[in-house]
C-alpha positions in Angstrom: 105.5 -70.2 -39.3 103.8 -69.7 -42.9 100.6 -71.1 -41.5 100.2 -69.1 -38.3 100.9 -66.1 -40.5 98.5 -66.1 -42.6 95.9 -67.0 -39.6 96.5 -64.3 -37.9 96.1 -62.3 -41.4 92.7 -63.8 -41.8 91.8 -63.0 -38.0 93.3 -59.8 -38.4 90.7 -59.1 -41.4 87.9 -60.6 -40.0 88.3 -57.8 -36.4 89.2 -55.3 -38.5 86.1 -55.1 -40.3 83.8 -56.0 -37.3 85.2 -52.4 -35.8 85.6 -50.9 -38.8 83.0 -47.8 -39.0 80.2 -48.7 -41.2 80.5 -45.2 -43.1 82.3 -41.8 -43.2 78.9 -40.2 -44.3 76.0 -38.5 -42.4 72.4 -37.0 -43.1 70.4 -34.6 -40.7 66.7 -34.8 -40.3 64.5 -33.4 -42.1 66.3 -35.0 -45.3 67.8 -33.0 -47.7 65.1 -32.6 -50.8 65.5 -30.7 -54.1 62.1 -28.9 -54.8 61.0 -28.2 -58.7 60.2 -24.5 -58.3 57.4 -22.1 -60.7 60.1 -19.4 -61.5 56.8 -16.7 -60.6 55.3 -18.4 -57.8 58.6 -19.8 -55.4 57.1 -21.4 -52.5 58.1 -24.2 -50.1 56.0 -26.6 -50.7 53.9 -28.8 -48.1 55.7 -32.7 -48.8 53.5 -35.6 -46.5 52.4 -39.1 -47.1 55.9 -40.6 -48.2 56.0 -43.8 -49.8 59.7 -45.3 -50.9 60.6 -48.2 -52.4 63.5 -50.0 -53.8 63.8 -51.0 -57.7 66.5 -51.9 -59.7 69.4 -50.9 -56.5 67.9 -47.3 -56.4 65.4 -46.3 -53.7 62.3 -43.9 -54.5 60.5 -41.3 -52.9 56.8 -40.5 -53.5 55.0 -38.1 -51.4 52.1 -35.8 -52.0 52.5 -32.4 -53.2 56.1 -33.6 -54.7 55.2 -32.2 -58.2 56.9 -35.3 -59.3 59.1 -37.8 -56.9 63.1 -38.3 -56.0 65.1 -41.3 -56.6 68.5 -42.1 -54.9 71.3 -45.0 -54.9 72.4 -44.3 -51.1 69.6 -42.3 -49.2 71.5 -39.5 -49.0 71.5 -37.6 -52.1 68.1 -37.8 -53.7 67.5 -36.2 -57.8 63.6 -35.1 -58.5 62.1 -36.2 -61.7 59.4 -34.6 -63.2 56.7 -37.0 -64.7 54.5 -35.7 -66.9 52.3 -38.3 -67.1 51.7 -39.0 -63.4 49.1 -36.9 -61.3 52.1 -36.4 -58.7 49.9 -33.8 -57.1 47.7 -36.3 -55.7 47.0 -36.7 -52.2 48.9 -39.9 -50.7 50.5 -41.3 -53.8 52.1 -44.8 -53.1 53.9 -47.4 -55.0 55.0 -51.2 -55.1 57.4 -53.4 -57.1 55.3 -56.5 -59.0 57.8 -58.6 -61.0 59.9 -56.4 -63.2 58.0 -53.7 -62.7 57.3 -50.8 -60.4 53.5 -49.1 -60.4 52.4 -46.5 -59.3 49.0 -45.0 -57.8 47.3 -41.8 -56.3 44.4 -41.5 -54.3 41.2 -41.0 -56.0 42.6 -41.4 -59.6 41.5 -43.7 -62.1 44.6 -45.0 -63.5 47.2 -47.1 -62.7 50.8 -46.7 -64.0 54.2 -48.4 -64.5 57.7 -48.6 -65.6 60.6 -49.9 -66.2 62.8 -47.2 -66.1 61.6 -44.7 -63.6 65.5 -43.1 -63.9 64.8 -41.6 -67.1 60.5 -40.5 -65.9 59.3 -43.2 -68.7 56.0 -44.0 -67.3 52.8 -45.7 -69.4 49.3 -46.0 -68.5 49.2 -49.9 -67.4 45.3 -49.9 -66.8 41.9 -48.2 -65.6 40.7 -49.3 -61.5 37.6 -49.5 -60.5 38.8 -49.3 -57.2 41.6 -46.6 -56.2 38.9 -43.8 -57.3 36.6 -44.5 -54.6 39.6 -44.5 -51.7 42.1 -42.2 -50.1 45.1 -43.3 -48.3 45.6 -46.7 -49.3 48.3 -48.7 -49.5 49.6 -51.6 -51.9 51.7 -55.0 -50.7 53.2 -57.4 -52.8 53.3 -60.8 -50.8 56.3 -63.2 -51.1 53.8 -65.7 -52.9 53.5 -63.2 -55.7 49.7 -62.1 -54.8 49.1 -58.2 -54.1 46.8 -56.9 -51.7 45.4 -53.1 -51.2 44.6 -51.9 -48.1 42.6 -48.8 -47.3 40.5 -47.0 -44.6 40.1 -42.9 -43.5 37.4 -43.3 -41.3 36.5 -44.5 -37.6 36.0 -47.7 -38.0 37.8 -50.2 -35.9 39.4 -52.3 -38.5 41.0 -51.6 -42.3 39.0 -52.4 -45.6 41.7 -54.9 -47.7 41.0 -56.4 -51.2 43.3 -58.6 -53.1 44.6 -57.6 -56.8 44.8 -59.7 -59.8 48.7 -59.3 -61.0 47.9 -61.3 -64.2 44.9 -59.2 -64.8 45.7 -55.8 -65.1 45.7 -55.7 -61.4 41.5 -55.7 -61.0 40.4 -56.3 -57.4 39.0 -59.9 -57.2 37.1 -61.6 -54.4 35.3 -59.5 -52.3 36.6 -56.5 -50.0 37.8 -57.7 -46.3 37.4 -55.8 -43.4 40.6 -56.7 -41.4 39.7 -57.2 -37.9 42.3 -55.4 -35.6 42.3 -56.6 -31.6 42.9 -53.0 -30.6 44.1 -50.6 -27.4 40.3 -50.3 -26.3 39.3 -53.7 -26.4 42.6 -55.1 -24.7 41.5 -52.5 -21.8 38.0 -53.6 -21.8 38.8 -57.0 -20.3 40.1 -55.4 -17.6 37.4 -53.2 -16.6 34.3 -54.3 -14.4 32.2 -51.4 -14.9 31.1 -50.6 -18.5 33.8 -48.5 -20.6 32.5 -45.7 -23.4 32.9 -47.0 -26.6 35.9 -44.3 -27.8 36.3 -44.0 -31.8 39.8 -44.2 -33.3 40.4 -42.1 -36.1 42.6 -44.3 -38.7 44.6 -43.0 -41.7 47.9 -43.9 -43.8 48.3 -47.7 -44.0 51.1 -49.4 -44.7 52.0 -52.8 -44.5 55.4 -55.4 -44.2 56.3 -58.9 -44.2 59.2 -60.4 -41.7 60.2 -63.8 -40.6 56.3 -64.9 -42.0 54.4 -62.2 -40.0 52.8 -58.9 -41.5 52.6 -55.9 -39.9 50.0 -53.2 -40.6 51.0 -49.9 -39.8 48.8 -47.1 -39.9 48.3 -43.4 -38.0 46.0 -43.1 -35.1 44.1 -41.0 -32.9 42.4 -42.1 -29.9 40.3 -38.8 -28.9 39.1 -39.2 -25.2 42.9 -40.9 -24.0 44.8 -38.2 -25.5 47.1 -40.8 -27.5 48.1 -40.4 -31.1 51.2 -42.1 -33.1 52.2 -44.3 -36.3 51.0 -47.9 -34.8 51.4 -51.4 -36.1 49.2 -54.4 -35.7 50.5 -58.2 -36.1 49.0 -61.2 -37.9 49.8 -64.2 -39.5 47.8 -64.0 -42.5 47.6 -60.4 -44.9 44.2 -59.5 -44.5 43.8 -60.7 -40.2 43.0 -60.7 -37.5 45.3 -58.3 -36.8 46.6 -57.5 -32.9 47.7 -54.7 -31.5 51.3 -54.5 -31.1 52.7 -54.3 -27.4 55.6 -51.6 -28.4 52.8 -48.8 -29.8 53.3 -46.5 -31.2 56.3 -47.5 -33.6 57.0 -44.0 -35.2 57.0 -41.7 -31.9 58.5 -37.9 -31.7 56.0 -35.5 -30.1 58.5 -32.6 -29.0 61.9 -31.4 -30.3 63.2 -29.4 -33.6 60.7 -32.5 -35.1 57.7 -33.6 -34.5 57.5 -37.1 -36.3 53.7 -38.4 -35.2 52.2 -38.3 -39.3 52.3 -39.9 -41.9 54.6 -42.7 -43.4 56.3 -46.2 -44.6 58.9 -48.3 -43.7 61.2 -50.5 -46.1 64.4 -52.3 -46.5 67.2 -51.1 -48.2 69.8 -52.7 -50.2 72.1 -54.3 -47.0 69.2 -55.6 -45.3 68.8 -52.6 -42.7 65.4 -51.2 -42.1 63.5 -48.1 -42.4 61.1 -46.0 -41.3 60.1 -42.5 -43.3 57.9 -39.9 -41.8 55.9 -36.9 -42.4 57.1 -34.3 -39.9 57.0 -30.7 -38.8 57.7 -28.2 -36.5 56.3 -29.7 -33.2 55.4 -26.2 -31.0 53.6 -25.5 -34.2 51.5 -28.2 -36.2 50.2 -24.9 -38.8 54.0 -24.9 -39.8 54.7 -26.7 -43.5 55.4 -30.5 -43.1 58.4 -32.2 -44.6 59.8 -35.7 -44.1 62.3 -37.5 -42.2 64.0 -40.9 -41.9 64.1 -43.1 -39.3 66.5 -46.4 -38.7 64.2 -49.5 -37.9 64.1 -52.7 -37.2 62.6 -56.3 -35.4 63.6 -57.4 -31.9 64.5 -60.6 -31.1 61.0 -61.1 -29.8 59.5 -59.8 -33.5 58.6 -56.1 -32.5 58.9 -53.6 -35.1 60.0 -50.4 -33.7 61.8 -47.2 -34.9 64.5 -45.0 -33.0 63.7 -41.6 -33.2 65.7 -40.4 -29.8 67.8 -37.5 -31.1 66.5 -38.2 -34.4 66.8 -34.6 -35.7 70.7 -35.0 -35.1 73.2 -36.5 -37.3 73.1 -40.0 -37.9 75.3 -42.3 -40.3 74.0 -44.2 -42.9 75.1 -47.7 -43.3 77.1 -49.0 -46.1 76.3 -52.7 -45.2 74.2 -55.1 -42.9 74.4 -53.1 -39.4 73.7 -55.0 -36.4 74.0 -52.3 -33.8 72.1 -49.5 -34.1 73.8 -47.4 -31.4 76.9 -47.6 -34.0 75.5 -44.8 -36.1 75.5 -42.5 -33.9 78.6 -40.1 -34.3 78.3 -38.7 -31.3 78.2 -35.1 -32.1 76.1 -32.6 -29.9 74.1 -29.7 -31.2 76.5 -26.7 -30.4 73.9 -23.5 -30.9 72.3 -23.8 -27.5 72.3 -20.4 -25.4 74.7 -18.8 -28.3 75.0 -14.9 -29.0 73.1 -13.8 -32.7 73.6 -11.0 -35.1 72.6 -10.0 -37.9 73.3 -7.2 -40.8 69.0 -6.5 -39.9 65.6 -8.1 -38.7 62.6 -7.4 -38.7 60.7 -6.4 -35.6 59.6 -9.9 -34.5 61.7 -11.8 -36.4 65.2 -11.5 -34.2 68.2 -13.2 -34.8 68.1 -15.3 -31.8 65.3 -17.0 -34.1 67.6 -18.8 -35.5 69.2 -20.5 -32.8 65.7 -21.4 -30.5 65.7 -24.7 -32.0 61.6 -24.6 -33.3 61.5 -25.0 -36.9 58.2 -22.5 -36.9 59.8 -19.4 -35.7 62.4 -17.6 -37.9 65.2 -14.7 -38.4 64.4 -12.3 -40.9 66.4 -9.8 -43.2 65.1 -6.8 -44.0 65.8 -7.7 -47.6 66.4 -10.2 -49.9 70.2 -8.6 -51.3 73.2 -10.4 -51.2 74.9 -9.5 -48.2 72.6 -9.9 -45.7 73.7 -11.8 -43.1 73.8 -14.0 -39.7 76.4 -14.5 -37.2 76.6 -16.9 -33.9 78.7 -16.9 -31.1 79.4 -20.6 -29.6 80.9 -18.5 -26.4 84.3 -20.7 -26.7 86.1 -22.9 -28.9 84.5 -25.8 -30.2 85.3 -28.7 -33.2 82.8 -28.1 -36.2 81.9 -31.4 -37.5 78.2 -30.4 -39.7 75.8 -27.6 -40.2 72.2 -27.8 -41.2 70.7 -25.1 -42.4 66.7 -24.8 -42.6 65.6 -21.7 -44.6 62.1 -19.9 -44.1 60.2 -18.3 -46.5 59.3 -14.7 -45.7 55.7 -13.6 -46.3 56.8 -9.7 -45.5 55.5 -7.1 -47.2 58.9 -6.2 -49.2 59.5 -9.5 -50.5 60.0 -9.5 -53.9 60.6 -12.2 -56.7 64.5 -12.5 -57.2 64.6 -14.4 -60.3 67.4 -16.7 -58.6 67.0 -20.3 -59.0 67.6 -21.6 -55.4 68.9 -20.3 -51.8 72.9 -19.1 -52.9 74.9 -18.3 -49.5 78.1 -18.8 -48.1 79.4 -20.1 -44.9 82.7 -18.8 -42.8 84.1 -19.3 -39.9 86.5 -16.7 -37.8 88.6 -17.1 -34.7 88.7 -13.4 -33.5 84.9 -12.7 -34.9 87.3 -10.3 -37.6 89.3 -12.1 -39.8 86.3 -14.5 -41.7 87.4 -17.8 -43.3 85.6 -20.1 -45.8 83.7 -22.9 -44.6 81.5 -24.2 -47.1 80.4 -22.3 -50.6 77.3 -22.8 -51.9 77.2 -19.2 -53.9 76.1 -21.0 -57.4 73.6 -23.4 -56.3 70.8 -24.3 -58.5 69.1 -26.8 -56.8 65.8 -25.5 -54.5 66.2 -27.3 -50.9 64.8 -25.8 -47.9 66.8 -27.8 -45.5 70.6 -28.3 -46.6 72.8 -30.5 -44.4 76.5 -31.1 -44.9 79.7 -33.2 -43.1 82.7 -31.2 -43.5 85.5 -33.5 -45.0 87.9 -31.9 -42.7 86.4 -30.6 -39.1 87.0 -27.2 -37.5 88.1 -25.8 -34.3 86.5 -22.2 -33.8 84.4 -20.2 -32.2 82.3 -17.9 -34.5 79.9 -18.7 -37.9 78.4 -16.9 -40.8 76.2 -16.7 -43.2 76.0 -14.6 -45.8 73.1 -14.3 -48.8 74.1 -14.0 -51.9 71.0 -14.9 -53.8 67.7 -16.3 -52.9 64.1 -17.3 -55.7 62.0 -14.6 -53.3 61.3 -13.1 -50.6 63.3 -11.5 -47.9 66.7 -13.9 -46.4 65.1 -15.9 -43.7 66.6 -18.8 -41.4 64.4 -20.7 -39.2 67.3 -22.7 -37.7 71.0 -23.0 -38.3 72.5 -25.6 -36.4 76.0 -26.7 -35.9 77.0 -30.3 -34.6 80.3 -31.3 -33.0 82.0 -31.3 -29.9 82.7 -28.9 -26.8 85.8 -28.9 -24.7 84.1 -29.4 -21.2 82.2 -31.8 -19.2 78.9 -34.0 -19.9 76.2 -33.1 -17.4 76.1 -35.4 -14.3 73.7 -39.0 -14.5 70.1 -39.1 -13.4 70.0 -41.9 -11.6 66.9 -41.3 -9.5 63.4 -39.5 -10.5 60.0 -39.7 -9.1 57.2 -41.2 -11.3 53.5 -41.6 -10.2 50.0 -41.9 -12.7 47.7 -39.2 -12.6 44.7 -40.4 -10.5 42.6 -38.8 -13.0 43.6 -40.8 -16.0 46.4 -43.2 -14.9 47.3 -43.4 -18.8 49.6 -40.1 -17.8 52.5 -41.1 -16.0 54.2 -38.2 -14.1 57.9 -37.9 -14.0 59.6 -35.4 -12.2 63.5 -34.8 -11.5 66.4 -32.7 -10.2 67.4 -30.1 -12.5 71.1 -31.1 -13.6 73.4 -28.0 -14.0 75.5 -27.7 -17.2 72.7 -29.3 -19.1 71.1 -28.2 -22.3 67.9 -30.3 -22.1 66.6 -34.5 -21.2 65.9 -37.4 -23.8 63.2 -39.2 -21.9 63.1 -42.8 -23.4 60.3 -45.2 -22.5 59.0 -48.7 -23.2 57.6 -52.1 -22.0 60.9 -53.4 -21.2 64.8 -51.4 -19.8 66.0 -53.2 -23.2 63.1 -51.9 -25.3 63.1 -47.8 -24.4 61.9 -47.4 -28.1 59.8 -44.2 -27.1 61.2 -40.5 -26.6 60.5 -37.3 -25.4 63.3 -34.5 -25.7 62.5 -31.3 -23.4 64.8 -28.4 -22.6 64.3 -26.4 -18.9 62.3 -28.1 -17.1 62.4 -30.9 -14.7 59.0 -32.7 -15.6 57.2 -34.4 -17.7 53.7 -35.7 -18.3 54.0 -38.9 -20.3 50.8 -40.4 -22.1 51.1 -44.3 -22.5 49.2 -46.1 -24.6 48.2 -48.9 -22.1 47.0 -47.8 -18.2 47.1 -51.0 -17.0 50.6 -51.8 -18.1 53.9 -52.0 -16.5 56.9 -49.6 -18.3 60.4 -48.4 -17.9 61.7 -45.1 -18.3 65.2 -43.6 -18.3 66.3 -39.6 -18.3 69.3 -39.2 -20.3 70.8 -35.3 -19.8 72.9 -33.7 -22.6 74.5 -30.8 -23.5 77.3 -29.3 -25.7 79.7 -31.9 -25.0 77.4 -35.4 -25.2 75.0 -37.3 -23.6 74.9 -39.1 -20.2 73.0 -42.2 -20.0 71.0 -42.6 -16.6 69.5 -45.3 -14.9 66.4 -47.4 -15.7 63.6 -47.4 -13.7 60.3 -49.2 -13.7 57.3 -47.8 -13.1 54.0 -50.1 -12.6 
């Protein structure tokens, strides 16, 4: 009896854990950064080009235009550090972990740097290159074996300079410089064509590079003018420096429409558990002029060896692992975005800056006070009871001609919530902040059941109280939308790259999360769209076969349709 006790104990343990929710905690795209701020000159700065690696259990960020970079233990809260040594206002800094070590370098500067202890910002000049000065938007890889390679190219060319470093010489490029021969998109199509094709140049920019399972994969942003195509791709080889092939999946990092538009920029790592990562340089994507911040992305390798990354609903909350996650459809909390077709007011706006601003889901448009005083304020109307679970809030900076320099150190506010739109209760209070974030994101510990939300300014750096979008997650009380089991799909005649879809408009639905790929188990591509019931989708391959599925959504979650293949 003893025995079959404690076996079903250990069984008990062992299913307890395999269901057991890998975490309690959330994060919201774009992430949550702290921003070192001139006290005179507030501005939100323009962040792009992220870099982040792990050293010593913490992970760090480097980006251009950081004014320094952020380091964090779980990828949720991140700490700036100002480095005085580093030129952290660099274009396309990057950074890689040799030995004991982590260095650092910036495009176009002549110096190389490292540390030991990049906690406490103790940097030292390791050593002068006669190569980074010469080069933008490079990247460096250091290879199981120990050797480190640098890879660079910002031009048209078809395939990416590389040049291996010396890590017992002060890391001086040795040998001569590579060019990495990529089997691209065009030439694949070429071999299908009998008449001659027009040789189309393909603008390349922000290499990266990984190892898994003894293959490396080059990643790096493209644009292929004449087919209309543009995304973060990756290209396979079995050796670091090519041939390299163009990867079947492209593009890897993919989010043309939505709050985000994730097409720039980026890199992608492993954190501590063994998980993988992809981080991005994003913006607002009905308007590319807006500033650019970043955003992270879960990744990961097929059992076939494809790198891909999941950006469907990527802008909505997601958890963060706490250990090795198998199932990436496990850190989704299932919360909907409750601010669709909501009621706005405010204490005042400005002509064309409405309150309804702040609810239209585009990161480029915003509601403006007609001040910067503490008590301005917005209100929403979710139109009937719902459970609160997070808000994001993404503040704008007012360029208005009564802005004025507050002398406050970072966006104060509160947040209340009210059942009767009278009586106001506190929610979260963030009234003695000192910390400069222009997107904030927070999990209430304890979830809320009402209908109305404020917030109210009660101290801002400059400017006039601005919110480009506040968004609230959770759940409503009634229905999902019905499935979309049937669409039409055709390619356009004209340039059968487009593929057409078109489908019946679903009522009770806040938008569609088209998800695409070369396989119904590898929809790794998305396109979110709101009211309409088409879509022209550019693939990266005319000549191939792919699926596509329309998922509809609204308040109360999402319902998965049917897969369909279109040839």
């Amino acid at each position: 009896m003893k025995g079959r006790i404690i076996i079903f104990l250990i069984v008990h343990l062992v299913l307890g854990n395999l269901i057991m929710p890998l975490s309690a905690q959330t994060y919201c795209n774009p992430i949550s950064l702290n921003y070192p701020v001139d006290a005179d000159k507030p501005t939100i700065p323009d962040i792009s080009d992220p870099t982040v690696v792990l050293f010593k259990n913490n992970y760090y960020l480097f980006a251009t235009n950081a004014g320094g970079y952020w380091s964090s233990g779980d990828l949720l809260s991140w700490k700036h550090h100002t480095a005085r040594r580093l030129p952290s206002e660099n274009e396309a800094p990057t950074a890689t972990v040799i030995g004991d070590w982590l260095y650092f370098f910036a495009s176009r500067t002549d110096t190389i740097y490292r540390t030991k202890d990049p906690a406490n910002g103790k940097w030292e000049a390791y050593s002068a290159s006669i190569l980074i000065p010469e080069i933008s938007d490079f990247a460096i890889f250091t290879d199981t074996d120990g050797k480190v390679y640098s890879y660079y190219g910002c031009s048209n060319n078809d395939g990416v300079m590389s040049r291996e470093l010396d890590p017992n010489d002060f890391l001086k490029p040795i040998k001569v410089p590579v060019v990495c021969q990529k089997t691209d998109l065009k030439s694949t199509l070429k071999k299908t064509e009998t008449k001659p094709v027009k040789k189309i140049g393909t603008y390349v920019q922000g290499s990266w590079m990984n190892k898994y399972n003894g293959k490396y994969y080059y990643q790096n942003l493209e644009r292929i003018g004449d087919q209309g195509y543009s995304g973060y791709v990756v290209y396979v080889s079995d050796n670091p420096q090519g041939p390299f092939k163009y990867a079947v999946n492209n593009p890897i990092s993919f989010l043309p429409n939505g709050f985000i538009s994730a097409v720039g920029s980026g890199s992608t790592f492993e954190d501590k558990f063994g998980n993988w990562w992809h981080i991005s340089t994003v913006s607002a994507s009905e308007n590319r002029k807006s500033k650019s911040t970043l955003a992270l992305f879960q990744a990961g390798f097929d059992k076939d060896g494809n790198l891909f990354v999941k950006t469907d609903f990527g802008d909505y909350p997601i958890i963060m692992p706490t250990r090795k996650n198998p199932d990436m459809s496990k850190l989704d909390p299932e919360w909907s975005l409750l601010t669709d077709h909501v009621t706005a007011k405010a204490s005042s706006e400005q002509a064309i800056n409405k309150a309804n601003l702040a609810f239209d889901e585009n990161l480029a448009t915003y509601w403006c006070a007609q001040t910067g005083k503490k008590g301005e304020w917005l209100s929403v109307d979710l139109g009937l009871v719902c459970t609160i679970n997070a808000i994001q809030i993404n503040f704008a900076q007012s360029k208005l001609p009564n802005s004025s320099n507050n002398g406050v150190p970072a966006n104060q506010y509160l947040v209340e919530y009210s059942d009767d739109n009278k009586t106001w209760k506190k929610l979260s209070d963030h009234t003695s902040d000192t910390d400069f974030k222009t997107n904030t994101y927070e999990e209430l510990k304890i979830p809320v059941q009402t209908q109305y939300l404020k917030i109210t300014n009660y101290g801002l750096p400059t400017g006039n109280f601005a919110i480009s979008d506040f968004r609230i997650f959770g759940l409503g009380t009634g229905r999902k939308p019905k499935k979309i089991n049937e669409f039409r799909a055709a390619r356009d005649y004209r340039n059968p790259q487009v593929i057409k879809l078109f489908w019946t408009k679903q009522t009770n639905t806040s938008g569609y999360n088209i998800r695409f790929g070369i396989d119904k188990d590898k929809l790794y591509h998305s396109y979110q769209v709101y009211n309409v019931n088409k879509l022209a989708v550019t693939c990266p391959d005319k000549n191939g076969s792919y699926w596509f599925e329309i998922d509809s959504y609204n308040e109360n979650g999402v319902s998965q349709g049917k897969p369909q293949l279109v040839k």
